[in-house]
N, C-alpha and C positions, 0 to 999 in steps of 0.2 A: 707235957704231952696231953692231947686230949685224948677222950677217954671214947672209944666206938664200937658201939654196940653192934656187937655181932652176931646177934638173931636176926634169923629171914625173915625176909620181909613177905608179907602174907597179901594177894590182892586178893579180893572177892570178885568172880566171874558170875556173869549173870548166865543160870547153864540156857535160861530160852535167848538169850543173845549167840550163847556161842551153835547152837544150836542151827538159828537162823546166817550165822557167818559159814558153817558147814555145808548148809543148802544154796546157798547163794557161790559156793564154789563148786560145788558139785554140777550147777548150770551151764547151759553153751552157752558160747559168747555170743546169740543173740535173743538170749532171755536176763542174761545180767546187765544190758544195756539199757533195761524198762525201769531195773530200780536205781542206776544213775544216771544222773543228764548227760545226753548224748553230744559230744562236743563235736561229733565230727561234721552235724546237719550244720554245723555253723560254716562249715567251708564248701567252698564250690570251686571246682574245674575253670580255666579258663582256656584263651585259644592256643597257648602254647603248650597246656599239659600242665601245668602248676597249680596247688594249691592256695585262694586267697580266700579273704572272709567275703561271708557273705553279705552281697550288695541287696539292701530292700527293692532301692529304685531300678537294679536290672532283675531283678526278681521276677520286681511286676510288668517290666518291659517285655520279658520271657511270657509269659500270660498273655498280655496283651497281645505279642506274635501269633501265638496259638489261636487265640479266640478271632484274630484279622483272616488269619490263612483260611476259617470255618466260613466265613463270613465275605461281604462284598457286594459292591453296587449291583443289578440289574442280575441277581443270581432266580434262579425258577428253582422251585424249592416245593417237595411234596409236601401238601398239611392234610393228607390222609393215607397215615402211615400205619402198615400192618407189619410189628417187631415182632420176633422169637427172641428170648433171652436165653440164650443157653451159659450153666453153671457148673464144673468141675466141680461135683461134690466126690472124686477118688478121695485115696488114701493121701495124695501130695493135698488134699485141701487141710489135713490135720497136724500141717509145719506150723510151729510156733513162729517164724520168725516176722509176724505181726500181729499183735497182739489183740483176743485173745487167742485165736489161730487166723490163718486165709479163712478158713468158712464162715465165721465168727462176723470180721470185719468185711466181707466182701455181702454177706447177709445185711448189713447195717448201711454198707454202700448200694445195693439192691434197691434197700427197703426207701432209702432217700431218692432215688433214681425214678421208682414206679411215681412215686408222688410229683416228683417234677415235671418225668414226662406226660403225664395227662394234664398238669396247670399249661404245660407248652404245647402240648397236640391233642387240645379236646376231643377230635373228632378222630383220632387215631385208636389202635389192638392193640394188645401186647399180652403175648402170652411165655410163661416161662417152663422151659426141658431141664432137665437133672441129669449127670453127667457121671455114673460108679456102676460099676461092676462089671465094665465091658456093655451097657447097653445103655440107650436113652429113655429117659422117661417122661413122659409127656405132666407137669404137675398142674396147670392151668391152662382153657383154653384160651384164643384168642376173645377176650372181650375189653369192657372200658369201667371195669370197674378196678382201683387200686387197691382197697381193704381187702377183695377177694385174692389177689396176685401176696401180696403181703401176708394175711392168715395162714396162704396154703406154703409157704415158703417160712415160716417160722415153725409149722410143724411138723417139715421135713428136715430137721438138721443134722443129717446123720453125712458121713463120709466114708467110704468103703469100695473097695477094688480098685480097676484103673478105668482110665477115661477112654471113647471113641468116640474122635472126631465124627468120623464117616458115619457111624449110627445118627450122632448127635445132626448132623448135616441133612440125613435122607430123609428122618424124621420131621426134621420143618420145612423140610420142601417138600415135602407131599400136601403139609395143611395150606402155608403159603401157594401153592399153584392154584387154590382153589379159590381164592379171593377174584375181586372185582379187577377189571382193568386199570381203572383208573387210582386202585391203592398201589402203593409203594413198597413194596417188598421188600423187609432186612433182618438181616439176622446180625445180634453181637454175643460175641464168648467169650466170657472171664474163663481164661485157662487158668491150671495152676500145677499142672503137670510139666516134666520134659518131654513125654513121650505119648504117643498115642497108638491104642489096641485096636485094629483094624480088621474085620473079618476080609474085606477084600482091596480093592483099589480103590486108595482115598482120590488121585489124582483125576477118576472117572466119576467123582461126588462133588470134587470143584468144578469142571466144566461142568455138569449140571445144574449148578448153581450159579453158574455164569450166564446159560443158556436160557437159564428162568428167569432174567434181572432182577434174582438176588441177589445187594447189597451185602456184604461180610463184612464185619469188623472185626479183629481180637484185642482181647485188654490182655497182656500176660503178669502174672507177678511170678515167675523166676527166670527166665531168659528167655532172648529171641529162638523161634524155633521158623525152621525154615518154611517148615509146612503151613504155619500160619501166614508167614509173609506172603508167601506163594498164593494161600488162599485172598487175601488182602486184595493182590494187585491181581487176580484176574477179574475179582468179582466190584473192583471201585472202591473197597473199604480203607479205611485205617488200623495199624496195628500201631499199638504203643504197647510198653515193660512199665508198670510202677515200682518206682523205687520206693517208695514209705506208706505209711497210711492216708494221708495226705494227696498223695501224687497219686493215688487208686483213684480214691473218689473223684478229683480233681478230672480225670480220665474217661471214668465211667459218665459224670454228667456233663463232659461236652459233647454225647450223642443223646442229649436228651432235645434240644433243638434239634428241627427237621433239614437232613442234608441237604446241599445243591443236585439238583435232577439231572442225571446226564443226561445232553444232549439229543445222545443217538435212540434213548428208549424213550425222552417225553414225549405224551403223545396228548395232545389237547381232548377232552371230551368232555359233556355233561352229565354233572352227574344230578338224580332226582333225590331229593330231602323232604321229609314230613315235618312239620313242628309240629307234635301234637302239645294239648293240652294235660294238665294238670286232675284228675276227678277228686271227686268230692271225697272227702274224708270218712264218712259214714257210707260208703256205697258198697256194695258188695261184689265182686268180680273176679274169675279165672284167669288168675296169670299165666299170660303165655310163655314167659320164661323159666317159667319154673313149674307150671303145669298142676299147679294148687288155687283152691280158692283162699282170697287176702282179703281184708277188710282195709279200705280206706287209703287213700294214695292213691299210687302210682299213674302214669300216662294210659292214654290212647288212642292208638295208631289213625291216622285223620283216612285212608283209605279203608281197611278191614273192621275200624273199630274195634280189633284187640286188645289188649291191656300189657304194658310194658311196667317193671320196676322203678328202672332209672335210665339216664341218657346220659351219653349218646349210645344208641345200641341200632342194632337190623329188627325188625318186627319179625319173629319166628314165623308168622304167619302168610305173609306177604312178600317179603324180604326189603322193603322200602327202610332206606336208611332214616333215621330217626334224632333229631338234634334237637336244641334250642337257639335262639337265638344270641344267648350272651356266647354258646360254643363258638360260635359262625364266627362272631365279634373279635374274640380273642385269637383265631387262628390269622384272622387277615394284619394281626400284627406283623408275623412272618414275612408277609409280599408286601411291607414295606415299612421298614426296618426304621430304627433309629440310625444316622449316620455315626460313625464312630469317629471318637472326640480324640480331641488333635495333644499332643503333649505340648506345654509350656516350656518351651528351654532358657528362654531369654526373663529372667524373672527382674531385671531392673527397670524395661519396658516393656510391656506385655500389649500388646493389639494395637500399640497408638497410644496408649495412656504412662503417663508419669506414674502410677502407683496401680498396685492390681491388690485383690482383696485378702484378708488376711485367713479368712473362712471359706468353708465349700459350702455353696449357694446349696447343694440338696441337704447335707445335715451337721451344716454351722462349724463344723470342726474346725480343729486349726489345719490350716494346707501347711505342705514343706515349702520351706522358705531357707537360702542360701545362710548357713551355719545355725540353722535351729535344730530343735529339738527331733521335731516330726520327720522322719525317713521315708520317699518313697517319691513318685510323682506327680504331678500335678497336670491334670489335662483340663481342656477348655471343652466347650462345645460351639463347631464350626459355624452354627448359626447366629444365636443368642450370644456368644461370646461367653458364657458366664462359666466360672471354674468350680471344678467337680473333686474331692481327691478319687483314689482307684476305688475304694470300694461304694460308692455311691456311683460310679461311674460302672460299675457290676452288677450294681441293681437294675442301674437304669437301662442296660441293654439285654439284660438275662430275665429281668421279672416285671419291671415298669411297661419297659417298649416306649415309656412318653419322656421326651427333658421336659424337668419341671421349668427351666427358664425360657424354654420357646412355648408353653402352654399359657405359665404366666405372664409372657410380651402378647400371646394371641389374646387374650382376657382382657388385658389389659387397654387395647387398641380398640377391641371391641365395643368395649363400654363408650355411652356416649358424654361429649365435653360438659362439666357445668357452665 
């Protein structure tokens, strides 16, 4: 027989392991989801209701849908747009279940958003309202500067009471009515509440703001509420729910390009622009925007001869809007677009040719090709012919505005023969 030893066996527990296994159950199940990999983003819905993995290539066909629907031929399109940003900082903005709260990551999705919309709407406002304790607060005015919008919104990050729509609505449409005719009026709201605290009738602050043609959008991150749908469709906007982090942002920056004009309120008119100049460095002058004496810098207004900081801005003085020329430049991207490039589905002959390229002409990759490596799709450009994957195909319509392969056929044509 052999011989078994019948002393216990002893394990050594490490007590900060077990420590951290007790905290790690004591969480909801959507804070224990951050420290392991989330298996479920890996599946998607389809049309019958079932669960299947997820596909890259409809992914980005999903995307692609989105950003066609914003977009399209002979669309008239405001490029001097005056935004309110309005922000549920209530109590529902301190849910954890995005990490590190809604306020946290919708702050971060913000802060991305101001910077893109002034690279895309030079000559456009934007000012941003706070959204707790049952009242609005006005935190930045309408102007065109980003670091200012950004600074005053990093050091308000606090969250408290409940949210008012109707405050939040009455308040930008009193600043917005005062603007010019020929701006664009819109307001979007990251909700993040269920519910909204109302001293009177909200449904008499949406037709108001219908009646102003102000634009509404809402972004929501926890469910469809009626009242914003409602506001959506009388005022033209869009309402979308983000599902992830991801899908926030994803959200937020497809209203950083300037919407299609309706219709029934475009109204053609001229508008008057200063370019001023640049002063000298060493010179000494009364700012007018700020109403102090500065040394060195800033513009001056070509009518009043005032002294401005930066551009694009109105001259305090005069009220004559105030631009440069590279602003001018980069907004007339808008009124005439890059066309949107076509997907390859036939990859054995592609255009006419026996063989198509192995790389994406904007940055060399390897394209998807039937049973490789690379997942997703492969688009052309309808001109040039030449192939793009999605995300150079993302740049080129979201930040380029030019295909490098119909700049480098125009270059190239141009040059003359040896």
């Amino acid at each position: 027989m052999m011989d078994v030893d019948e002393r216990p066996l002893r394990l050594d527990v490490d007590d900060d392991g077990a420590e951290e296994d007790e905290a790690m159950a004591d969480r909801g199940a959507f804070e224990r989801h951050y420290a392991d990999e989330r298996s479920w983003e890996e599946l998607q819905e389809d049309e019958s209701g079932m669960l299947r993995p997820l596909d890259v290539a409809q992914q980005q066909r999903q995307h692609r849908k989105r950003m066609a629907a914003m977009a399209g031929p002979h669309i008239q399109r405001g490029i001097i747009r005056y935004v309110y940003v309005l922000l549920d900082f209530s109590r529902a903005a301190a849910e954890m279940d995005l990490r590190p709260s809604r306020m946290g990551i919708v702050a971060d999705c913000v802060e991305a958003f101001v910077r893109e919309f002034f690279d895309q709407n030079p000559l456009s406002h934007l000012g941003i309202i706070l959204l707790r304790n049952g009242i609005a607060h006005r935190l930045t005015d309408l102007s065109g500067s980003p670091e200012t919008h950004i600074k005053a919104l990093r050091s308000n990050m606090e969250c408290a009471g409940d949210a008012s729509i109707q405050n939040a609505l009455d308040l930008a449409r009193g600043y917005l009515t005062q603007i010019p005719s020929y701006g664009h009026r819109e307001i979007m709201l990251v909700f993040s509440a269920l519910s909204t605290i109302d001293p009177g009738d909200i449904l008499e602050a949406v037709q108001k703001c219908k009646e102003a043609n102000i634009r509404c959008s809402v972004v929501g991150l926890s469910a469809e509420i009626y009242i914003c749908k409602l506001l959506c469709d009388q005022t033209g906007g869009i309402y979308s729910v983000a599902t992830n982090e991801a899908h926030l942002k994803e959200l937020i920056m497809e209203h950083a390009p300037p919407p299609p004009v309706q219709a029934e309120i475009s109204v053609a008119s001229l508008v008057r622009m200063g370019f001023p100049q640049r002063g000298a460095e060493d010179a000494v002058a009364l700012c007018a925007c700020h109403r102090e004496v500065k040394i060195g810098g800033g513009y001056t207004c070509p009518r009043c001869k005032a002294r401005v900081c930066e551009l694009p801005t109105q001259c305090h003085i005069c009220g004559l809007t105030l631009v440069s020329s590279p602003h001018l430049a980069r907004s007339y991207h808008h009124l005439f677009p890059v066309p949107p490039f076509e997907e390859v589905a036939n990859m054995a002959v592609a255009n006419g040719r026996q063989s198509i390229s192995k790389n994406c002409y904007g940055c060399l990759q390897e394209l998807p090709t039937p049973g490789g490596k690379v997942k997703g799709v492969r688009l052309a450009c309808p001109r040039c012919r030449q192939h793009f994957c999605f995300d150079c195909d993302n740049y080129i319509h979201e930040s380029l505005h030019n295909c490098p392969g119909c700049e480098s056929t125009s270059i190239s044509s141009s040059q003359p023969s040896q």
